[in-house]
LODO-204712 format. One line per 8 residues: number of its first residue (from 0); their letters; for each residue x, y, z of C-alpha. Coordinates in steps of 0.2 Angstrom, whole numbers, plus 5000, padded with zeros to 4 digits. Layout:
LODO-204712
NUM) a) X/Y/Z  ... .
//
This chain:
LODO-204712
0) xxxxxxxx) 5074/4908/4378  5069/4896/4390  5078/4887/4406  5089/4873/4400  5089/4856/4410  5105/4852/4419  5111/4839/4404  5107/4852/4392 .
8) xxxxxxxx) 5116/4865/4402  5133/4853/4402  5131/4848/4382  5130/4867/4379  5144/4871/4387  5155/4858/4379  5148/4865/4363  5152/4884/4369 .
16) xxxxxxxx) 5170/4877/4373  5174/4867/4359  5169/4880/4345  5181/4892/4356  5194/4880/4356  5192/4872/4336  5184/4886/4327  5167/4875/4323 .
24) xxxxxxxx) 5157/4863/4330  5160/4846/4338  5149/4830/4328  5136/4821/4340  5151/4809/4343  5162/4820/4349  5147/4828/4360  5143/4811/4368 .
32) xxxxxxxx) 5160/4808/4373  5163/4824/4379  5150/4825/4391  5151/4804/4394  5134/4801/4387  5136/4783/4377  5120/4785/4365  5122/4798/4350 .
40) xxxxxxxx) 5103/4798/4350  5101/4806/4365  5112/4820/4360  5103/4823/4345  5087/4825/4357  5095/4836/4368  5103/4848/4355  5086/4848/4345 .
48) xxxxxxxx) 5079/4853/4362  5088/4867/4365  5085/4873/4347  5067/4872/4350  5072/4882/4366  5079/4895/4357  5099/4891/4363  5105/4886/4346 .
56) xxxxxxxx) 5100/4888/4328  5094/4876/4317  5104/4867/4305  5107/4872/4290  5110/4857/4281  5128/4856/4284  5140/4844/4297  5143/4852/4314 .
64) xxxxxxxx) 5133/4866/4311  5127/4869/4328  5128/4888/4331  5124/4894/4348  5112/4911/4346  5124/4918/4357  5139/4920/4345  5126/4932/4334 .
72) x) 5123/4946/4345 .
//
C-alpha cells in the first residue's frame, strides 16, 4: 500500500469511524461534511485514490460500498 496524503489520511479515518459506529459506509455527502470538504467531487477523487492506492476496495456496484482492505485481514 502506498503513503496516503494528509486529506486522504482524515477522509479515511472518518470512513474507519463511521463503518464502526453505523455498521456500513457513509455516502460522499456524508464524507464531505464529515471532514468539512464542500464539493462531493473532491471526495470522490480522493476515495478513488486511495482505491488506486490499495486502502479501499473498489466498488462493487452498490451505494456506500466503500470497504477499507483493512476489515479483511
Amino acid at each position: 500500500m502506498k503513503d496516503m496524503t494528509n486529506r486522504e489520511k482524515v477522509i479515511y479515518d472518518y470512513v474507519i469511524g463511521y463503518r464502526k459506529k453505523m455498521h456500513f459506509s457513509p455516502s460522499m455527502r456524508q464524507i464531505a461534511e464529515g471532514v468539512g470538504l464542500y464539493s462531493v467531487s473532491t471526495v470522490h477523487k480522493h476515495i478513488h485514490s486511495l482505491i488506486e492506492k490499495g486502502w479501499f476496495l473498489p466498488p462493487e456496484g452498490k451505494l456506500r460500498s466503500i470497504v477499507p482492505c483493512a476489515e479483511l485481514m
